[in-house]
C-alpha positions, 0 to 999 in steps of 0.5 A: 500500500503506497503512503502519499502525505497531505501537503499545505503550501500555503504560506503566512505573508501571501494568505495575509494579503488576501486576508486583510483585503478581504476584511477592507472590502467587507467592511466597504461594502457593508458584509456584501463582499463577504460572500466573494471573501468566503470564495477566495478564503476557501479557493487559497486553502483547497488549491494549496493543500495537495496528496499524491501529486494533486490538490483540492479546489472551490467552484463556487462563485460568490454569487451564489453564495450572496443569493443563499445568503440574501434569502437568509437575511430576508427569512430573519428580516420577515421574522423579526417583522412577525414578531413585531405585529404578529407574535403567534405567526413568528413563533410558528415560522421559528418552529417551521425553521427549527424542523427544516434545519436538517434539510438545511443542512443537507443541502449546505453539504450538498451544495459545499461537496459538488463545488469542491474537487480533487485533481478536478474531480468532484465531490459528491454528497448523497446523505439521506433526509431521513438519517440528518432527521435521526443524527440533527433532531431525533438523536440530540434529544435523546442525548438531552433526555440521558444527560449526555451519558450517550453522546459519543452515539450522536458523536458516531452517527454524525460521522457515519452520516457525514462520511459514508454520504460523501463521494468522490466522483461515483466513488463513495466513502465509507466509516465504520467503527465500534462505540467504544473509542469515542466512549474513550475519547468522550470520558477522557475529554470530561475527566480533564475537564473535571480534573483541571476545573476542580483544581482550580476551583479550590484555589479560586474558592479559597481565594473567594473566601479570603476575599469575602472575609475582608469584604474586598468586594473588587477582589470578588468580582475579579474571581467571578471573571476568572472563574468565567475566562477558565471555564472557558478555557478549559471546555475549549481545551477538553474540546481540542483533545476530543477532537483530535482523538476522535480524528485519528479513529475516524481516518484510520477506519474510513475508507474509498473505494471498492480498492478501499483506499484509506487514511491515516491521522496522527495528530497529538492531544498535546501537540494539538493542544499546544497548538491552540494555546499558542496560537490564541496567545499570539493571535490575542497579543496581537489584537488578532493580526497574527491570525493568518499565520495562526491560521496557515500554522494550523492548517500545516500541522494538520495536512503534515499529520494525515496520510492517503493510504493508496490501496491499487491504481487512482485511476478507478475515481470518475467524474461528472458535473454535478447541479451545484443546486443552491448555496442556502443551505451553505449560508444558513451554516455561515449565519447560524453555525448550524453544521455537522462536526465532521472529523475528516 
């Protein structure tokens, strides 16, 4: 089986270029140009991440992405309206969006995969409405209703649900895999979690105490604040190593193929949470000019740790054009940040 590593040749200086222009612009335009910025953002990060001698790329126009996004703002405008002068319409519209989401999200998949391709040939995205149902509405609520004792089910199906939809061309993807590694992954994440809180609980309690003792109101709420900064910190840092665990099980049981090619991860909980502290740190040093080389840094890391394991000739993968179908799918993404965690 031939090994072929992921390659990012993206570098900081050229990516902060498009970066920044793509802010002015927005800006001047009051968030028009922004869908155009999603297109370039999206165009410089596929076009240079390359395996096997070929790189990614992204069709869409920012056309498409504007006139997704122009039906959003004027499904929120309409809603905002109904609120106004017609509260029990508004809430009957909220609920009409809330069961469609599934839909909506679908189709974001849909219309984000055909308007992406590997050495020229596109991506595909053929999930069933019935099983984004069961993972985006009927499966949270299950989770809700156990306390999130059964989260890494809904953590599994999104990734089976994501994976196995996708295809290359006609040639379809496939993830297959036994609960325990994210009961695993889960556990661990929530273990530091407690861990690491519970330590500086104590300390951030007795100091409360010490605090409360003397009457030092300011001391207290500098504590508040502390206490608020760390737990967000920390569910952001259990999230990092969950994430990179789960992504390393993913690759390694996902397949292409009737040859059934795969890939590998070996991403590090360390050097990923490394990684993130470091790069939020110079980023917020910064006032958040170091972004695109936060970004670039990131994006290296993560192609120089993921392999495509080539089981037989490339040549098996054909394409077609397919209907780019609509970007409001894609947009309500953007807007609401309704998408699917997926690890690959």
């Amino acid at each position: 089986m031939e090994q072929q590593q992921f390659e990012f040749r993206g570098n900081a200086r050229e990516w902060f270029g498009i970066w920044i222009v793509n802010i002015l612009l927005s800006i001047v335009t009051l968030g028009i140009y922004s869908a155009w910025a999603k297109v370039r953002t999206k165009k410089y990060f596929y076009q240079n991440t390359w395996v096997a001698g070929r790189n990614f790329d992204y069709h869409a126009t920012g056309k498409q992405i504007l006139k997704g996004r122009l039906v959003v703002i004027a499904a929120i405008f309409v809603y905002a309206l109904l609120s106004a002068v017609a509260p029990p319409l508004a809430v009957l519209m909220l609920l009409a969006y809330l069961i469609f989401i599934p839909v909506l999200v679908k189709n974001g998949m849909v219309f984000n995969a055909r308007n992406s391709s590997w050495a020229n040939v596109r991506f595909n995205f053929e999930g069933q409405t019935g099983e984004a149902y069961k993972v985006m509405l009927g499966l949270p609520i299950v989770v809700a209703l156990t306390a999130y004792t059964t989260f890494p089910f809904l953590a599994r199906a999104v990734q089976r649900f994501g994976i196995n939809g996708h295809r290359l061309g006609k040639t379809a993807f496939h993830f297959e895999s036994d609960i325990g590694p994210f009961y695993k992954a889960y556990l661990l994440a929530v273990l530091f979690f407690a861990a690491i809180g519970g330590l500086l609980g104590i300390l951030v309690f007795q100091m409360i105490t010490q605090a409360a003792t003397v009457g030092d109101l300011g001391t207290l709420q500098v504590m508040i604040a502390v206490i608020y900064v760390a737990a967000l910190l920390l569910g952001a840092f259990a999230v990092v190593l969950y994430q990179s665990m789960i992504r390393n099980h993913v690759y390694a049981n996902t397949t292409l193929g009737a040859n059934h090619h795969g890939f590998r991860s070996t991403v590090t909980p360390g050097a990923m949470l490394w990684l993130a502290v470091s790069n939020a740190l110079v980023v917020a040093s910064t006032l958040g000019l170091m972004l695109p080389w936060a970004q670039i840094r990131a994006q290296r890391y993560l192609a120089a740790n993921s392999t495509f394991l080539i089981n037989g000739s490339l040549e098996e993968f054909t394409g077609e054009i397919q209907d780019p179908t609509n970007a409001i799918g894609d947009a309500l993404g953007d807007i609401e940040g309704v998408e699917l965690g997926l690890a690959m």
